[in-house]
N, C-alpha and C positions, 0 to 999 in steps of 0.2 A: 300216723304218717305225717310229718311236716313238708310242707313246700314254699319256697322260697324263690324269688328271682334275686338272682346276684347281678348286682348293675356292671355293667363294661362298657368300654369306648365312650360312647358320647349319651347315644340312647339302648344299646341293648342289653339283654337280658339272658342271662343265663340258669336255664329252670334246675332249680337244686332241690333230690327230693329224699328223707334219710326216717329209719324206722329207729333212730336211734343208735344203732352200729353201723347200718348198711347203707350206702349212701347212691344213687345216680343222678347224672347232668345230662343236659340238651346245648347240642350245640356250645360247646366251647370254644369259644373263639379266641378268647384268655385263658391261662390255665392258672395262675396266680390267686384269684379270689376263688377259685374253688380248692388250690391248695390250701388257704388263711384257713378258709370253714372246714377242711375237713380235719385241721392239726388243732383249729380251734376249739372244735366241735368231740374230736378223739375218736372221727369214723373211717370208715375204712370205703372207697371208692367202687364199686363194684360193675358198673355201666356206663358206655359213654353214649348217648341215642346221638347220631346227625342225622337234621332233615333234608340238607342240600349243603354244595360244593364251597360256596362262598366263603372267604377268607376269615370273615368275622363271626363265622358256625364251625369253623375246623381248624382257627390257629393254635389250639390251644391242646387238641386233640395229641399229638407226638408228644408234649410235654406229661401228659396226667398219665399216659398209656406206662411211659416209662419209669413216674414214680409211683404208679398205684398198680402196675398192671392188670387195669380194668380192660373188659371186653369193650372192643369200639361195633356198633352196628352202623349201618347207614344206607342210603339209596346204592341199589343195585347197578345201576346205571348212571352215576357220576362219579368223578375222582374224590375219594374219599382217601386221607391220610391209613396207608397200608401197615400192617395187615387186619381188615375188618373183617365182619358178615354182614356180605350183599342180600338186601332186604325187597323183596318185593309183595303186592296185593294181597290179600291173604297170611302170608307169614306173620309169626307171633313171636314178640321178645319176651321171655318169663324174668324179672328181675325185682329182688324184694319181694316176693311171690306174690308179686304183681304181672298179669299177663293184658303185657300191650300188644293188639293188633296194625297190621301197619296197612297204610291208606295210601294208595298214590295219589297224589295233588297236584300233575303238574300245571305248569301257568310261569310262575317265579321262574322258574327255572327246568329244565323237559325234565330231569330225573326226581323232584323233590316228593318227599312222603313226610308221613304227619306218622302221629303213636296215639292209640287211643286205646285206654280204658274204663272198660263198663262200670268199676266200683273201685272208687278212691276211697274208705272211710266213710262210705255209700254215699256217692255221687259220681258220675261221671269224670274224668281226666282225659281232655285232646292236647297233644302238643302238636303245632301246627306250624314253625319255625314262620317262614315269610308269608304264607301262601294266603292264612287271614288275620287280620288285623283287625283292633276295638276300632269300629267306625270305617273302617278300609280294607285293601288288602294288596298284596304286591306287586310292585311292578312287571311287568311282561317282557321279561330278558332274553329269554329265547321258547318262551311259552306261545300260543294264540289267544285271544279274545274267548275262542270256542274253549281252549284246554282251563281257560281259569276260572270261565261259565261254569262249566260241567264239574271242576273242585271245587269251588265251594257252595256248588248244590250237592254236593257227599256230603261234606262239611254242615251244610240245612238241615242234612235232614236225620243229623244223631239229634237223639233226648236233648229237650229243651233246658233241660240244667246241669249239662254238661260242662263243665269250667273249661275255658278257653284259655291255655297260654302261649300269646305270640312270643316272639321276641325280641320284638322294638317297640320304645314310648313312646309311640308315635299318634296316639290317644287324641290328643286335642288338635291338632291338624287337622287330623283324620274328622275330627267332627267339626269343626269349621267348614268344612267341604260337603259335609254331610247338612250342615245350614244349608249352604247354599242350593242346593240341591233338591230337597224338604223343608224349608223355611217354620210353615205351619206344623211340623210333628210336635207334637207336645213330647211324646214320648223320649226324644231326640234333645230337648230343650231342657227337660230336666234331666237325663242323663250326662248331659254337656254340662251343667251347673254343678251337677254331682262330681265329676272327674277332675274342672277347674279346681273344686276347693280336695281334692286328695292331691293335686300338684303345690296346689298352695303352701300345704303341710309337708311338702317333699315325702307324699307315698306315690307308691306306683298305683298307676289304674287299673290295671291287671290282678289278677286273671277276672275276664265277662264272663259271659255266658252264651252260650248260643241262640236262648229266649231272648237276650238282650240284644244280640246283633240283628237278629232276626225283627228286632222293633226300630233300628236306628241305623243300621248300615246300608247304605246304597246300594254296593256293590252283592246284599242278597236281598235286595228289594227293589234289582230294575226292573222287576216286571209288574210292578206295584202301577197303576194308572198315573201316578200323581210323578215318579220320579220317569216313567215312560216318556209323559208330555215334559218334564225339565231338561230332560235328554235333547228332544228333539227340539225345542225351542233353544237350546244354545246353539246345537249344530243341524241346521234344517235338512242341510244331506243325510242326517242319520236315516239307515233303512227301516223296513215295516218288522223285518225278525227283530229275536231278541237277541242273538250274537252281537246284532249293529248297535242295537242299544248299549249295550253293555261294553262294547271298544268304545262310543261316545263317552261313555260316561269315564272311562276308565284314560282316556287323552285328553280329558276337560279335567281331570286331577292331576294329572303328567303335569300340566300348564297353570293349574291353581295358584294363584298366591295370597 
């Protein structure tokens, strides 16, 4: 099975995965670079996953449906380019005879789901559209502090070598902020060294891993002592939960520069 992200706009990524004939995408927000690869390629389009509503995840959706007539799935409870299948908790997309489970995530956005499967090629595969990010994770558009807590503790707590693919390169920002943050992580340090020189090279930093965020992302390591106390030394109002922590953290990124 190959995977690929195909770059679009400015920074995202559109996860393209083909066994050779059969081909599925996440989030289309272009439909163009997935027509080049699939005429270039000589595959045939068979799924389209969306994980939320947003323009740059679904513009691309009416164009591929109507020249591939791929199946579009997507969150059950967002406006999703019609006619799809409304996906919620529990339900499973079998595509490539590959069977993704779907995970509600919201935060990003109240309807957004993620696709996760057990065995890629034996490894793990999460699509996780906005909700987390290498070093970060999205912003809170009509989510809570509490709804984007409690996804990406779902998100923690799959196998630790699960490949992660968001879909923005938004990679070294995300850990700039993650310096400031945890300054002392070594782990963080050389990961951030590692990433700068695949941007160097013009690769993407993608796909992590969830071992990997799990050592360097803030946003699943605010209840870590060291980013607890970073929290509350920027904003001394932050509360004694961990909710408050974790809005701190996540409005002290809002304001980053």
């Amino acid at each position: 099975m190959k995977l690929n992200p195909l770059p679009a706009f400015q920074d995202n990524y559109l996860w393209f995965m083909h066994d050779g004939r059969r081909a599925l995408v996440v989030d289309p927000g272009d439909a163009q670079p997935v027509l080049a690869t699939l005429q270039r390629e000589s595959l045939q389009l068979e799924a389209i996953l969306v994980t939320h509503h947003h323009a740059d995840h679904t513009g691309g959706v009416d164009a591929l449906r109507e020249a591939t007539n791929a199946a579009v799935y997507g969150p059950a409870r967002e406006r999703i380019p019609e006619p799809f299948t409304r996906l919620t908790e529990g339900d499973a997309v079998n595509v490539l005879g590959l069977r993704f489970s779907v995970l509600e995530v919201p935060g990003h956005t109240a309807g957004h789901i993620a696709y996760y499967c057990d065995d890629v090629d034996g490894k793990p595969l999460l699509f996780c559209g906005d909700t987390l990010f290498s070093g970060g994770c999205g912003r809170l558009f009509e989510g809570t502090p509490a709804d984007m807590l409690a996804s990406l503790d779902k998100l923690a707590a799959l196998p630790g070598e699960t490949r992660v693919c968001c879909t923005h390169e938004y990679t070294l920002s995300n850990l700039k902020f993650a310096s400031a943050v945890e300054p002392g992580n070594l782990e963080l340090i050389n990961y951030r060294a590692h990433c700068e020189n695949l941007r160097a090279r013009g690769l993407p930093t993608l796909p992590s891993s969830i071992e990997q965020e799990k050592a360097i992302n803030p946003f699943l390591r605010s209840r870590v002592p060291g980013v607890t106390q970073a929290a509350r030394a920027h904003d001394a109002a932050t509360g004694a939960d961990e909710v408050s922590v974790f809005a701190t953290l996540r409005q002290w990124k809002n304001e980053f520069r």
